[in-house]
PLY file of the C-alpha trace (Angstrom):
ply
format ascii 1.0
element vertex 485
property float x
property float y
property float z
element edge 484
property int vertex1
property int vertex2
end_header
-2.42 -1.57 0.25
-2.20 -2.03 4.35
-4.32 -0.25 6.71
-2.62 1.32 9.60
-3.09 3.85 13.15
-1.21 5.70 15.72
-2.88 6.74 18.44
-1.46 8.99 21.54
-3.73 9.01 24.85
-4.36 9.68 28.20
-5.26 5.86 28.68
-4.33 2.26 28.39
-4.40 2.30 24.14
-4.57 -1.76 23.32
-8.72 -1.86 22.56
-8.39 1.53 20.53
-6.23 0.25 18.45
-7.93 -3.16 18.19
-10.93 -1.30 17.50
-9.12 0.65 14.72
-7.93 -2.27 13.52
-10.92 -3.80 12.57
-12.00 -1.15 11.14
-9.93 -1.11 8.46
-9.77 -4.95 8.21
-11.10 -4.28 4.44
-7.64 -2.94 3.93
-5.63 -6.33 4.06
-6.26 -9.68 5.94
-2.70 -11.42 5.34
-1.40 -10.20 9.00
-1.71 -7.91 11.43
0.33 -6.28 14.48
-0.29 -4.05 17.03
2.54 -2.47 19.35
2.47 -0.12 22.47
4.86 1.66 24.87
5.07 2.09 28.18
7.56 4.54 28.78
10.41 3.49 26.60
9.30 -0.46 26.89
7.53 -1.60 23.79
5.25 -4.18 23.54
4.50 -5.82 20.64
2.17 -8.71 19.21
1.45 -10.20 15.45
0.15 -12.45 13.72
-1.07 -14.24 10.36
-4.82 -13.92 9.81
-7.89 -11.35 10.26
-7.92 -8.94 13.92
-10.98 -11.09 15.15
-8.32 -14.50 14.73
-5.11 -13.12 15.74
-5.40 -11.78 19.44
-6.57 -13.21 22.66
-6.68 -11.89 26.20
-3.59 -12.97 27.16
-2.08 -11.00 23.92
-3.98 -7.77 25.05
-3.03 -7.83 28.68
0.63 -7.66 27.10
-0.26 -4.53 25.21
0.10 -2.18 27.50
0.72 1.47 27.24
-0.69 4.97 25.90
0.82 4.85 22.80
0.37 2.30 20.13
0.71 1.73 16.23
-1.32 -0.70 14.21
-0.96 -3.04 10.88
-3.26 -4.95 8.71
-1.41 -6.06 5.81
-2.26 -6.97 2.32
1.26 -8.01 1.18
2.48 -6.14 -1.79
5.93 -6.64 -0.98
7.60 -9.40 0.70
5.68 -13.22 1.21
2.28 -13.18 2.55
2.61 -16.37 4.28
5.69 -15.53 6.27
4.54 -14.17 9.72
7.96 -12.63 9.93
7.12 -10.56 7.04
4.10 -9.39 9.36
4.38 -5.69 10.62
5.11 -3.54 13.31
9.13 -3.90 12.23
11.73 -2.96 15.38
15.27 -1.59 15.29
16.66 -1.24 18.51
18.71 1.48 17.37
19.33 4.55 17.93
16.95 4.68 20.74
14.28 2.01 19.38
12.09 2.68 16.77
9.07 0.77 15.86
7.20 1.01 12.11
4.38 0.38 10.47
3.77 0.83 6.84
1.70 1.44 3.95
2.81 1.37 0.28
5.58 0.03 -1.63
8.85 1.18 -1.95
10.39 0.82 -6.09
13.93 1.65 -5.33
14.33 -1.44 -3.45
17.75 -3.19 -4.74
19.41 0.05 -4.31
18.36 0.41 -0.94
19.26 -2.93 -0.28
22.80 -2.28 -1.32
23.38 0.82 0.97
21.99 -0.38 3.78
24.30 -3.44 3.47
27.35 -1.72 2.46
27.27 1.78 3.61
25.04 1.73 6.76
26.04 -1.94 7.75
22.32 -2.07 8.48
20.94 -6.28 8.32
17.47 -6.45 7.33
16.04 -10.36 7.84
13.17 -10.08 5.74
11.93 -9.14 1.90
9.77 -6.68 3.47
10.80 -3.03 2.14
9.32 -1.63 5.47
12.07 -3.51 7.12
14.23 -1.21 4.58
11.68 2.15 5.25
12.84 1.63 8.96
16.32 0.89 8.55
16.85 3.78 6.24
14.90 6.02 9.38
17.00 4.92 11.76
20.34 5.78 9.99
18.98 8.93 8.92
18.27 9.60 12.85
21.47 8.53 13.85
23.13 10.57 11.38
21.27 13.42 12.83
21.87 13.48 16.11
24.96 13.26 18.16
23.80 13.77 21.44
21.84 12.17 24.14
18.72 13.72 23.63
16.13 13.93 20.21
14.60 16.71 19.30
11.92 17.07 17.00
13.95 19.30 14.21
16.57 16.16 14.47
13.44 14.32 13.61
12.31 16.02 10.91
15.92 16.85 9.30
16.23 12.92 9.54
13.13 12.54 7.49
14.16 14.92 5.02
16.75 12.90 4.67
14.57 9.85 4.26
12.84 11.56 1.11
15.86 11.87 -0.65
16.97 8.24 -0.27
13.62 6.74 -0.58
11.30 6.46 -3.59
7.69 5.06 -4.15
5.22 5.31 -2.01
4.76 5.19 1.85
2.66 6.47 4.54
4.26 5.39 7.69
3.69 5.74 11.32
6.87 4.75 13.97
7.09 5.01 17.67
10.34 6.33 19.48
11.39 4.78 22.15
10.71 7.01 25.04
10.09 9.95 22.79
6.77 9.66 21.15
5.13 9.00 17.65
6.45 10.27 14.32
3.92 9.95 11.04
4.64 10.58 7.74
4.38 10.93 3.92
5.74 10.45 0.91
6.43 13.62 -1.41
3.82 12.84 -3.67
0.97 11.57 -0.84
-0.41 8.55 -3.56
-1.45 6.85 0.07
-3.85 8.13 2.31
-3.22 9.37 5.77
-5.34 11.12 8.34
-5.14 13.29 11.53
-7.30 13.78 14.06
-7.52 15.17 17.67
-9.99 15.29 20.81
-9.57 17.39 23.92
-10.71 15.41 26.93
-12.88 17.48 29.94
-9.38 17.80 31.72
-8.10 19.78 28.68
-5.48 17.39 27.59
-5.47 16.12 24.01
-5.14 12.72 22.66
-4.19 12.69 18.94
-5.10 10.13 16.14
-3.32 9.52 12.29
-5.11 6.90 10.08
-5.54 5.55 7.00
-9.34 6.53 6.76
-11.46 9.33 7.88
-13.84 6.74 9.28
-11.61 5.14 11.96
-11.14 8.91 13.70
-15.32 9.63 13.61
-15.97 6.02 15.19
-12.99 6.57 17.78
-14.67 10.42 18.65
-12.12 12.11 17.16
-12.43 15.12 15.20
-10.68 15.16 11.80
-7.83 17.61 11.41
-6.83 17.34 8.21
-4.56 14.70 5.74
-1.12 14.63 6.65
0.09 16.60 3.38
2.87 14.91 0.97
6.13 15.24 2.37
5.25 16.23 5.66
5.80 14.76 9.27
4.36 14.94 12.34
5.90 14.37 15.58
3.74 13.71 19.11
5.54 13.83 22.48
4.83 11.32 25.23
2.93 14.33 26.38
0.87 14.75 23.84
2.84 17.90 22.28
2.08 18.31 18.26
4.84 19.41 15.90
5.17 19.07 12.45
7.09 20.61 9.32
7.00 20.26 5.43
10.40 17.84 5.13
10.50 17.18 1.20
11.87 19.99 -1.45
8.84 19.58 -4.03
5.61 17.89 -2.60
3.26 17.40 -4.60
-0.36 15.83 -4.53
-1.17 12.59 -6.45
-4.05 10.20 -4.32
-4.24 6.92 -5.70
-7.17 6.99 -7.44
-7.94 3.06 -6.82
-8.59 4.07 -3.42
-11.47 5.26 -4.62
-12.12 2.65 -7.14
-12.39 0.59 -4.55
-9.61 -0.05 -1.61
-11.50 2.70 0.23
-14.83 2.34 2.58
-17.39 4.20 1.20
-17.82 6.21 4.40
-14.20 7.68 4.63
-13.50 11.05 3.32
-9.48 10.96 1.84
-7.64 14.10 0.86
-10.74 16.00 1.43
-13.13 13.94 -1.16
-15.44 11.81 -0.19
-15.12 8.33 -1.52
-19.19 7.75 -1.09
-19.36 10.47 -3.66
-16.98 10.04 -6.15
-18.49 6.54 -6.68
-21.93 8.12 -7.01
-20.60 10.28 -9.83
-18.37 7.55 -11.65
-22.15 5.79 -12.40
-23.04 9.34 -13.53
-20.63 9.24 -15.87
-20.32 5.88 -16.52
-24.62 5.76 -17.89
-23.58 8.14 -20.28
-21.03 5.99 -21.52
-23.32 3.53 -21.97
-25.98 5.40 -23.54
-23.77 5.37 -25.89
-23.01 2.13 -27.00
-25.97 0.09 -25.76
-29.31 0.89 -27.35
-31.97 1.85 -25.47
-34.54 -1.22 -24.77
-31.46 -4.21 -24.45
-31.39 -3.94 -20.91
-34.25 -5.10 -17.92
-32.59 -4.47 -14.71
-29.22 -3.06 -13.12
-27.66 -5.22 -10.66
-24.38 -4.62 -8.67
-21.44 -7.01 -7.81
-21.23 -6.23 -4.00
-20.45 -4.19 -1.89
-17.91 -1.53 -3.68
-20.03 -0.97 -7.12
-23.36 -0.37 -5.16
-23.29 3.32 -5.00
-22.13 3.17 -9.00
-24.48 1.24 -10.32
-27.57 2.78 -8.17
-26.54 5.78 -10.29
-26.29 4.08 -13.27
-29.91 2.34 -12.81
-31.47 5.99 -11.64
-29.59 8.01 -14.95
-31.16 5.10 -17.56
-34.09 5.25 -16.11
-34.33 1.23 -15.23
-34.96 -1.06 -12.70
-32.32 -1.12 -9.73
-31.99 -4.58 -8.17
-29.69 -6.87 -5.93
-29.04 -9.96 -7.49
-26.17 -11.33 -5.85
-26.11 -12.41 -1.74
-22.92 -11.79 -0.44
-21.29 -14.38 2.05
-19.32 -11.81 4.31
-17.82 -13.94 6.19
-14.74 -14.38 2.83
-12.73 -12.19 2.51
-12.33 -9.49 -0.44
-11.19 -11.34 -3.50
-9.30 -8.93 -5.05
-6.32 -9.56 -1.93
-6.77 -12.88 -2.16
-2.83 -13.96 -2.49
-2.78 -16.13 -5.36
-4.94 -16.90 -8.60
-6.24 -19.94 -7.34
-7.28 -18.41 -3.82
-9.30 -15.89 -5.68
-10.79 -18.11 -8.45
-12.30 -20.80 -5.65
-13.25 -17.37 -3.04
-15.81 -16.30 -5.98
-18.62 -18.95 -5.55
-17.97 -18.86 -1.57
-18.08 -15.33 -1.27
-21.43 -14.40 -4.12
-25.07 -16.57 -4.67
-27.01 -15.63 -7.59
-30.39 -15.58 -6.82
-32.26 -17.08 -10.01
-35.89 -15.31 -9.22
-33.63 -11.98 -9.96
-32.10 -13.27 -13.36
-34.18 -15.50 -14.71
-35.25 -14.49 -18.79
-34.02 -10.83 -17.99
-31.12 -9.24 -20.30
-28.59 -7.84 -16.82
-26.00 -4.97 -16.87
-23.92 -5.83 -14.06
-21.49 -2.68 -12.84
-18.99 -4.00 -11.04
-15.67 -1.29 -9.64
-13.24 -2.66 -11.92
-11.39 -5.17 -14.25
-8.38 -6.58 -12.50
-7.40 -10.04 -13.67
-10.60 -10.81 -14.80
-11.02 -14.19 -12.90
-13.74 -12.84 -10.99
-15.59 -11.11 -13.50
-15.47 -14.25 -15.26
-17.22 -16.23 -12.58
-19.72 -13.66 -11.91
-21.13 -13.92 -15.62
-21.40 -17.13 -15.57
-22.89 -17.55 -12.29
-25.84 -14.71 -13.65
-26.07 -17.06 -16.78
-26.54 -20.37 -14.77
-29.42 -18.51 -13.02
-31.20 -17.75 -16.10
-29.99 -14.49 -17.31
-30.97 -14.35 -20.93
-28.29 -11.71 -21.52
-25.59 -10.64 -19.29
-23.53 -6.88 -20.19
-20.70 -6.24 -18.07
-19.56 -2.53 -17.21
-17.25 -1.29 -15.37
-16.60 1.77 -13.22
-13.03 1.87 -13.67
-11.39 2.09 -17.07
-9.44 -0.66 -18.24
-6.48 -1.70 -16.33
-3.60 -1.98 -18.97
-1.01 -1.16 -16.52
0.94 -3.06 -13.37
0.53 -1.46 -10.07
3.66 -0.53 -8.19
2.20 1.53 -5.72
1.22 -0.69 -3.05
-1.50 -3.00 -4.98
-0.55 -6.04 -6.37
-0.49 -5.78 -10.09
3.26 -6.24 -10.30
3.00 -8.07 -13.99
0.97 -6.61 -16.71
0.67 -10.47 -17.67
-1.87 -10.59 -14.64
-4.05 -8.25 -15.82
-6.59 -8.84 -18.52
-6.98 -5.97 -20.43
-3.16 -5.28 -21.35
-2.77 -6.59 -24.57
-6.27 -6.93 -25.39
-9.20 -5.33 -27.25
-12.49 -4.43 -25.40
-14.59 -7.40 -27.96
-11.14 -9.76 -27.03
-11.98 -8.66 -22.94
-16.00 -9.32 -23.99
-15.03 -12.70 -25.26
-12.38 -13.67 -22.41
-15.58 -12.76 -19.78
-17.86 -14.72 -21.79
-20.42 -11.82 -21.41
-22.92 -10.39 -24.23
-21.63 -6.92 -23.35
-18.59 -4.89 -22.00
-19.02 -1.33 -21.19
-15.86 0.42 -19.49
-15.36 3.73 -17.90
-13.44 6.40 -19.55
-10.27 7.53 -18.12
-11.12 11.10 -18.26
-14.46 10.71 -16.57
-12.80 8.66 -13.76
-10.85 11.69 -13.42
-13.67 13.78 -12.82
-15.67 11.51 -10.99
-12.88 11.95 -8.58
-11.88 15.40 -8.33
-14.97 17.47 -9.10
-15.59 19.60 -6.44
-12.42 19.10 -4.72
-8.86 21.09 -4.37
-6.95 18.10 -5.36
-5.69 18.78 -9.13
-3.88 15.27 -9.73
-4.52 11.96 -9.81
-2.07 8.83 -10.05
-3.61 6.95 -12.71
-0.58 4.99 -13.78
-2.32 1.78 -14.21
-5.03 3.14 -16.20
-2.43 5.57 -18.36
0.89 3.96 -17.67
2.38 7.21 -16.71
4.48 7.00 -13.05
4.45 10.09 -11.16
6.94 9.30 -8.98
9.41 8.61 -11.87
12.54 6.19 -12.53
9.43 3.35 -13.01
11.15 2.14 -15.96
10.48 -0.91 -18.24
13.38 -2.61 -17.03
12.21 -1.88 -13.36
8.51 -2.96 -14.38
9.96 -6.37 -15.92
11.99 -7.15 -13.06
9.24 -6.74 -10.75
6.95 -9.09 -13.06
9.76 -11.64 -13.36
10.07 -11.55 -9.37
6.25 -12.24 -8.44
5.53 -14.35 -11.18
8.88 -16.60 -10.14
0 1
1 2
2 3
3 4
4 5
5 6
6 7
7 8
8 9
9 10
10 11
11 12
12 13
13 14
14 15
15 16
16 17
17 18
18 19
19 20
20 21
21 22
22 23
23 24
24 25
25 26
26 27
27 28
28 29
29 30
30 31
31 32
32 33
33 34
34 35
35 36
36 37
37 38
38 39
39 40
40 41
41 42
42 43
43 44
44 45
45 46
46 47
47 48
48 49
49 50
50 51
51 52
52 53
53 54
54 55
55 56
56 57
57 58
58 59
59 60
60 61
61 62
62 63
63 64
64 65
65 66
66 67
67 68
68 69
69 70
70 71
71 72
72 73
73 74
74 75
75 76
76 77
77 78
78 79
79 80
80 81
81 82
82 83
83 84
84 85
85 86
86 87
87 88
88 89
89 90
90 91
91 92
92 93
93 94
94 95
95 96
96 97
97 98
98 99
99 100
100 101
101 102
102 103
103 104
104 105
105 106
106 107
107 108
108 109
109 110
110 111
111 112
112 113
113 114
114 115
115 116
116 117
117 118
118 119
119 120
120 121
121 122
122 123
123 124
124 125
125 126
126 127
127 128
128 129
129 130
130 131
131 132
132 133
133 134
134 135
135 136
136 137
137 138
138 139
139 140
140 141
141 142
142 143
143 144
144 145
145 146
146 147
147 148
148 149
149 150
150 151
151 152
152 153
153 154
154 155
155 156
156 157
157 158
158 159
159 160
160 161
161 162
162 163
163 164
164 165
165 166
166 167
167 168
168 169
169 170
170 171
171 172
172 173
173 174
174 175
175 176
176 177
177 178
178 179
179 180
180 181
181 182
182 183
183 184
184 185
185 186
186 187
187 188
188 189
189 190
190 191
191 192
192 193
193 194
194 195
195 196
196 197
197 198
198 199
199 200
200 201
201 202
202 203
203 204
204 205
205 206
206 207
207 208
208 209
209 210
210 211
211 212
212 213
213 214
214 215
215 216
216 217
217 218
218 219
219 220
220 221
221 222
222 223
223 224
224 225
225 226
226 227
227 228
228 229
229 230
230 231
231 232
232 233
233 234
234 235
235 236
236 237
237 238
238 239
239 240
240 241
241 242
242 243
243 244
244 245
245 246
246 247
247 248
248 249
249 250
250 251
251 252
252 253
253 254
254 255
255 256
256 257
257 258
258 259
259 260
260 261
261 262
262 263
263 264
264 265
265 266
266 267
267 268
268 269
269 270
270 271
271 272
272 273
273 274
274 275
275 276
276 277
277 278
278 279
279 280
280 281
281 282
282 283
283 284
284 285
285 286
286 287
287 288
288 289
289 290
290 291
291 292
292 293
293 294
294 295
295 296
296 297
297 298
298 299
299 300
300 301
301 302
302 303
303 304
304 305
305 306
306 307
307 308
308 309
309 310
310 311
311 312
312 313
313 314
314 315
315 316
316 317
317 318
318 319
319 320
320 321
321 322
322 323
323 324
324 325
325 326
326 327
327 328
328 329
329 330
330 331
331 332
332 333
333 334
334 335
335 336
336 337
337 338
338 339
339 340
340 341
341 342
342 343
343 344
344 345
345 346
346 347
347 348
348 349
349 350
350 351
351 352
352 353
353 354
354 355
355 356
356 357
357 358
358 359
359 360
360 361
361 362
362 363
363 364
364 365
365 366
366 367
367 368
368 369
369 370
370 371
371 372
372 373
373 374
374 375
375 376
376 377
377 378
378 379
379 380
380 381
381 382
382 383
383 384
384 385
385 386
386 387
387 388
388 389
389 390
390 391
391 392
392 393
393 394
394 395
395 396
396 397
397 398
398 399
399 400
400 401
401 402
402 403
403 404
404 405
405 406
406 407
407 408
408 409
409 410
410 411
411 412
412 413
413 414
414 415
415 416
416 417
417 418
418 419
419 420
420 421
421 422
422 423
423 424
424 425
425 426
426 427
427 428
428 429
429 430
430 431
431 432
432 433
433 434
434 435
435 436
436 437
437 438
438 439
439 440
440 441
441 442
442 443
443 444
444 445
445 446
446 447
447 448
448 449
449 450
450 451
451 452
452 453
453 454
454 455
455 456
456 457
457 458
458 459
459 460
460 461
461 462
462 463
463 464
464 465
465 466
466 467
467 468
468 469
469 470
470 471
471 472
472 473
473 474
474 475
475 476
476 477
477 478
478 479
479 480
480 481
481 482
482 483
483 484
C-alpha cells in the first residue's frame, strides 16, 4: 500500500504535489519522492521519513516544472530502510521515463530473469517498481522505431505490459518531454482516480490519485476511476487520451481499502469508504446480537480513528452507550505499517491512553477495523483492563484474517497473522479478552458493495482465493520464507 499523484498544470507543480502528498501520508510513511519536468529535464528529490521531515526549501526550489508525480511508500516489496528503495524510479531510456508505484507485483523472479537475460535491462534495487519500469520501457522501445511517441505507441506498449506483468499496480510515469502516462492493472485491486479543472483561460489541468479526497482539496472535480486495464496519456499540453489496453479487465477493489487503508472521506471505485464502514457496524451488531446476550455490555468504545464510524453504528443498532475511551497521540504513526513486530508492539502505548474514568467497573466492547497480527489488539485489552475495565469483548469489523496479503499489504507469511491456524476461543485466549466477536465474510461483502455497480471484491486474505491467479502455495511459501529471512 503507497499513496501516489500526477498532476499536469498551467503552473509551477512542486507545492501541489507536496500538498497531495500529505494528504495521503496515512498511506505509507517509510519514504517519499516527488519529481517534476521542465520540458524534458526532470527533477527529482526523496527521501526516508514522513512529507513534513523529508523536504526543505532548498529541495522545493529544485522541483521545478508543471508536471510532477508523487510517492509515499509503505514498503511491501523491497527494504524499507534503504532510501534507494525509495520511489520515483528513472530509466533514462528510451526517452526517460520516471515511475511511481502502488501495489505489488507476484511474478517477480520471472521478471527478474527476462529483464536480465532477454532485455539486458539492470535493475539496482529489490524494488519490483524498479522491474514495473523496466518492463515499460522495453515495451516502449519495442514499440516504437522512430523519433517521435505517439500515444497509440503508448498504449500498444502498455498492452504489452499487461501481458508480461502480474499482481497488482496502479502506476503513474512521466515521459520525458512527452507528458504523463497512468495506469492499471487488469483487475483494478488498487485504487486510482481522475480528475480535471478548467481554469478562467479555458485550459485544463488534469489530476490522477490514489483517493477521491486529494482531487476535492486540490479543486478538482472528480472524473471518474481509471478503470482496470486502462491508460491514460496527458500531453505537455494538457491533451487527454486514453484506451482500454488489457484483453479481459475485470473489477476486483481491495476490499482492505476499505477496512481500513482508506480515509474515510475518499470515495474509491464509486463507493464511499465513510459509508461502507457505517454499514459494516450495521452488520457487524447483528452479529453480535447473536452471540452476546443482551445486558453483558455498558458502553461501546472504538480503537481510533478507522473503527469510529463502525462502532458508532454498532453502539446506535444495540441500543447502548457510545463513548471514546482511548486518546490518540497523532503525532505516531499508524501501527499497522509499522516495519517490524517490535516497531509496532512499542508504537501501541505511544500512540493510545486509556482513560480510566471511561473504563473503570464497566464490561467494554471495543470494535476495532480488524485482526492483523494481533500484537495490537493485544495491547489494547490490556491497556482497557489496567484502567479498570471489569470486562473487555473484542469485535471486529473485518472477518478474520487467515490469509497472507500479496497485493500490496504486508501479510506476506500466514505465520504473521493470528487467526490462521487458530480457533475464534484460541484468538479470545491469545488477546486475553473476555470476548471476541468477528465480522462475517459475507456481510463485509455487503457492507461494501451495497448500493454500488462494483460486483467483486478481492477478499483473498479473508477467503484465500487469488483473483489474479498463479498465487500458488509454492509462490505463497516462498514469499513467507523471504520476509521472514
Amino acid at each position: 500500500m503507497c499513496g501516489i499523484v500526477g498532476i499536469v498544470s498551467n503552473n509551477q507543480i512542486n507545492q501541489k504535489i507536496y500538498d497531495s502528498l500529505l494528504l495521503l501520508q496515512h498511506r505509507g510513511q517509510d519514504s517519499t519522492g516527488i519529481a517534476t519536468m521542465e520540458g524534458s529535464v526532470f527533477h527529482l528529490h526523496k527521501s526516508k521519513g514522513q512529507v513534513k521531515e523529508a523536504y526543505r526549501t532548498r529541495d522545493m526550489r529544485i522541483l521545478t516544472g508543471n508536471i510532477g508525480i508523487g510517492h509515499v511508500r509503505y514498503a511491501t516489496s523491497g527494504e524499507a530502510h534503504r532510501e534507494d528503495e525509495a520511489q520515483p524510479f528513472y530509466v533514462n531510456a528510451p526517452y526517460g521515463i520516471i515511475l511511481v508505484h502502488n501495489g505489488n507485483l507476484t511474478n517477480t523472479r520471472e521478471l527478474e530473469k527476462e529483464l536480465f537475460s532477454i532485455d539486458r535491462r539492470h535493475t539496482n534495487s529489490s524494488s519490483d517498481t524498479e522491474m514495473l519500469l523496466n518492463v515499460l520501457a522495453t515495451e516502449i522501445q519495442s514499440e516504437n522505431y522512430g523519433s517521435s511517441l505517439s500515444p497509440e505507441h503508448i498504449f500498444s506498449a502498455i498492452s504489452s505490459l499487461h501481458k508480461r506483468v502480474e499482481g497488482t499496480y496502479s502506476a503513474i510515469a512521466m515521459i520525458a518531454g512527452y507528458g504523463l502516462l497512468a495506469f492499471r492493472d487488469p483487475y483494478g485491486i488498487r485504487p486510482l482516480v481522475l480528475g480535471k479543472r478548467v481554469l478562467d483561460n479555458g485550459k485544463t489541468e488534469w489530476i490522477v490519485a490514489s483517493e477521491s479526497l486529494v482531487l476535492e482539496n486540490n479543486d478538482f472535480d472528480v472524473v471518474r476511476d481509471v478503470v482496470p486495464g486502462e491508460a491514460i496519456f496527458i500531453s505537455n499540453e494538457g491533451e487527454f487520451y486514453s484506451k482500454q489496453c488489457a484483453d479481459n479487465p475485470q473489477l476486483f477493489p481491495c476490499s482492505f481499502e476499505y477496512v481500513y487503508l482508506a480515509r474515510p472521506d475518499s470515495v474509491m471505485n464509486g463507493i464511499s469508504v465513510y459509508e461502507a464502514r457505517l454499514r459494516m457496524g450495521d452488520y457487524l451488531a447483528k452479529t453480535i446480537q447473536e452471540q452476546i446476550t443482551s445486558g453483558e455490555i455498558d458502553v461501546v468504545m472504538p480503537i481510533p480513528d478507522s473503527s469510529r464510524p463502525s462502532a458508532m453504528q454498532v453502539a446506535r443498532q444495540l441500543g447502548l452507550e457510545y463513548r471514546e475511551g482511548f486518546f490518540k497521540n497523532r503525532y505516531v504513526g499508524r501501527t499497522f505499517i509499522m516495519p517490524g513486530q517490535a516497531q509496532r508492539k512499542k508504537s501501541v502505548r505511544q500512540k493510545l491512553n486509556a482513560m480510566s474514568s471511561e473504563f473503570k467497573g464497566k464490561n467494554v466492547l471495543l470494535v476495532d477495523d480488524s485482526i492483523v497480527r494481533g500484537t495490537t489488539s493485544r495491547e489494547i485489552v490490556q491497556m482497557a483492563k489496567l484502567a479498570g475495565a471489569n470486562k473487555v469483548t473484542f469485535t471486529s469489523a473485518a472477518p478474520p484474517i487467515r490469509f497472507p496479503h500479496v497485493y500490496g499489504i504486508t501479510m506476506p507469511s500466514k505465520m504473521e497473522l493470528i487467526a490462521h491456524d487458530k480457533s475464534i476461543d484460541q484468538i479470545q485466549e491469545t488477546l486475553l479478552a473476555d470476548g471476541l466477536v468477528y465480522q462475517k465474510i459475507s456481510d463485509l461483502e455487503q457492507s461494501i458493495l451495497k448500493g454500488s455497480q462494483v460486483k467483486n471484491l478481492d477478499l483473498s486474505c479473508f477467503n484465500g482465493e487469488y483473483v489474479t491467479g498463479k498465487v500458488t502455495e509454492e509462490y505463497l511459501a516462498w514469499v513467507g520464507s523471504k520476509y521472514s529471512s
